[in-house]
C-alpha positions as CSV (number, residue, x, y, z in Angstrom):
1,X,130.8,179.9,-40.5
2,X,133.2,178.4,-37.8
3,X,133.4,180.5,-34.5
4,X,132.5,179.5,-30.8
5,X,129.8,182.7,-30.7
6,X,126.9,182.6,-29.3
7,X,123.6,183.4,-31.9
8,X,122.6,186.4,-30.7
9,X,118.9,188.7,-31.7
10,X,118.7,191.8,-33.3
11,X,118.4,192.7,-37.3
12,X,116.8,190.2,-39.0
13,X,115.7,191.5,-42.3
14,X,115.6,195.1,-43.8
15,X,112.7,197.6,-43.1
16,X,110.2,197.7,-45.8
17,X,110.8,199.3,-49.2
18,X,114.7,199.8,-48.2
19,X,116.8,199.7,-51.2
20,X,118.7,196.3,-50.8
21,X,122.3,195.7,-52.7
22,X,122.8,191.7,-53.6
23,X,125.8,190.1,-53.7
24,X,126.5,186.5,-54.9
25,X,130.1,185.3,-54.2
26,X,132.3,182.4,-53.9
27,X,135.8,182.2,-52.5
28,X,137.4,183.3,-56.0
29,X,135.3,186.5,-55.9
30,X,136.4,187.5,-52.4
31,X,138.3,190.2,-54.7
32,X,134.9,191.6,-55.6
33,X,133.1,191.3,-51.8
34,X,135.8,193.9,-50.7
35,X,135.2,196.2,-53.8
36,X,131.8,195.8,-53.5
37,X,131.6,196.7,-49.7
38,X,134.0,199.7,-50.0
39,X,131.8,201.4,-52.4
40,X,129.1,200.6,-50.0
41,X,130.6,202.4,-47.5
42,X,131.5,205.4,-49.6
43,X,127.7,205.5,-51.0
44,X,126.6,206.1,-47.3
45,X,129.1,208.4,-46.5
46,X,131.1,206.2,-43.8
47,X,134.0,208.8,-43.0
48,X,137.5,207.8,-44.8
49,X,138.8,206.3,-41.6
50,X,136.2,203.9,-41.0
51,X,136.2,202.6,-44.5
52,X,139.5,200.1,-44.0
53,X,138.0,198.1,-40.7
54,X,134.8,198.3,-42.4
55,X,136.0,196.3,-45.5
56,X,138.2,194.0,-43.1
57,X,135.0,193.1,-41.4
58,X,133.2,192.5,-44.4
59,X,135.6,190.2,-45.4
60,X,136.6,188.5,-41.9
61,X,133.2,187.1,-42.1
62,X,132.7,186.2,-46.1
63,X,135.9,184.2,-45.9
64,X,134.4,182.5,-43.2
65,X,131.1,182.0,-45.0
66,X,132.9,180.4,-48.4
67,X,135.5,178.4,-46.9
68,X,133.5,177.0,-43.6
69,X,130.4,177.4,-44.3
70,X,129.3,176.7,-48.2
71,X,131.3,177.0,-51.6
72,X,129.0,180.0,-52.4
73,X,127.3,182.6,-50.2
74,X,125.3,185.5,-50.4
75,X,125.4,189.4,-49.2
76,X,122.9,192.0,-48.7
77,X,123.5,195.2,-47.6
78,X,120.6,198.1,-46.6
79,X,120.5,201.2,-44.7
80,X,118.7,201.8,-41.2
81,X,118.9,205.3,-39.7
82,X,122.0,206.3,-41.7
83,X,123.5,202.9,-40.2
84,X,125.2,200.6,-43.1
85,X,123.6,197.5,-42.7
86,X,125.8,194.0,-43.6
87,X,124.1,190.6,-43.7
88,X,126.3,187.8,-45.1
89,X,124.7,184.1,-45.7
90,X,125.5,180.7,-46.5
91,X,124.0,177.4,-46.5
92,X,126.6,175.4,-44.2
93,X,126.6,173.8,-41.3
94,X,127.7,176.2,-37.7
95,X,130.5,174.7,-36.3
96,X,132.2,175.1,-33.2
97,X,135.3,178.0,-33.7
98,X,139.1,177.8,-32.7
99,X,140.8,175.5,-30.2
100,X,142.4,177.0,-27.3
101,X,146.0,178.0,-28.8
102,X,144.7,178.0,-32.7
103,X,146.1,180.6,-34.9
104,X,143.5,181.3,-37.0
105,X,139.5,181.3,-36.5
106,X,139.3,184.5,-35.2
107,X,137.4,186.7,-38.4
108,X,133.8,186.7,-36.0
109,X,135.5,187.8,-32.7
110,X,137.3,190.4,-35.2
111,X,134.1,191.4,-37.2
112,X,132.4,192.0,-33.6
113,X,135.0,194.3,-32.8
114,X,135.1,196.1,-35.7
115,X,131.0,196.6,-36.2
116,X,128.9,198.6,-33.7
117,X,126.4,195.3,-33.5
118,X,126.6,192.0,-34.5
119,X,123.7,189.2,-34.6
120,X,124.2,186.0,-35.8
121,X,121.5,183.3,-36.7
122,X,122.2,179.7,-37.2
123,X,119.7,176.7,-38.0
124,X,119.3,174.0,-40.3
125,X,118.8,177.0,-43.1
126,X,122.4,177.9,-42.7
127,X,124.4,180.4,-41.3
128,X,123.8,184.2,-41.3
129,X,126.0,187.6,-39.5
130,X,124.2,190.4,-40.1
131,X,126.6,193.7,-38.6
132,X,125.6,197.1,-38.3
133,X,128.3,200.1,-38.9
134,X,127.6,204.2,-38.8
135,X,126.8,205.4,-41.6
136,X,127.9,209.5,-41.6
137,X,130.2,210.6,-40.0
């Protein structure tokens, strides 16, 4: 992961006995992470107009996880109160995000935007973003 966010609390793991979807990925199958997420979204309902920033999101922070964080990652997905819960992880190194005057860097500032809570966790296990997004509409 490379943005200049603070690590914030918040969802740390699914409840217990929550059906959890598992996602293994690498930069080449960044293809797949927005299929996969889109049908996600669709399985829980996510209203048709929430579906596109949803899957931007999504994949704002797994390009972030494959390309600055490690060359594979992992994704989990569960549901908490009809919310659609993300959590994307990989074993890199946080590092400090864009420059003043960068153009790119921006996928965690846009994935906060986009998702009604973010939390992010960084340590010498690696990076994680878990997001939160309404489920129904």
């Amino acid at each position: 992961m490379n943005e200049d966010v603070e690590p914030q609390s918040g969802y740390t793991s699914p409840p217990p006995g929550a059906p959890v979807r598992r996602l293994r990925f690498r930069l080449r199958d960044l293809p797949r992470v927005r299929r996969f997420a889109e049908h996600e979204a669709r399985d829980v309902g996510m209203p048709e107009d929430a579906i596109g920033d949803f899957v931007i999101a999504v994949n704002e922070v797994a390009t972030n996880a494959v390309t600055h964080g490690a060359d594979q990652a992992s994704l989990r997905t569960w549901v908490v109160s009809g919310d659609l819960v993300v959590e994307v992880h990989d074993e890199g190194t946080w590092k400090p995000g864009p420059m003043p005057g960068a153009v790119g860097g921006m996928g965690l500032w846009v994935a906060r935007l986009l998702s009604s809570d973010l939390t992010l966790r960084v340590g010498t296990g690696g990076s994680t973003v878990i997001m939160k997004f309404p489920g129904k509409g």
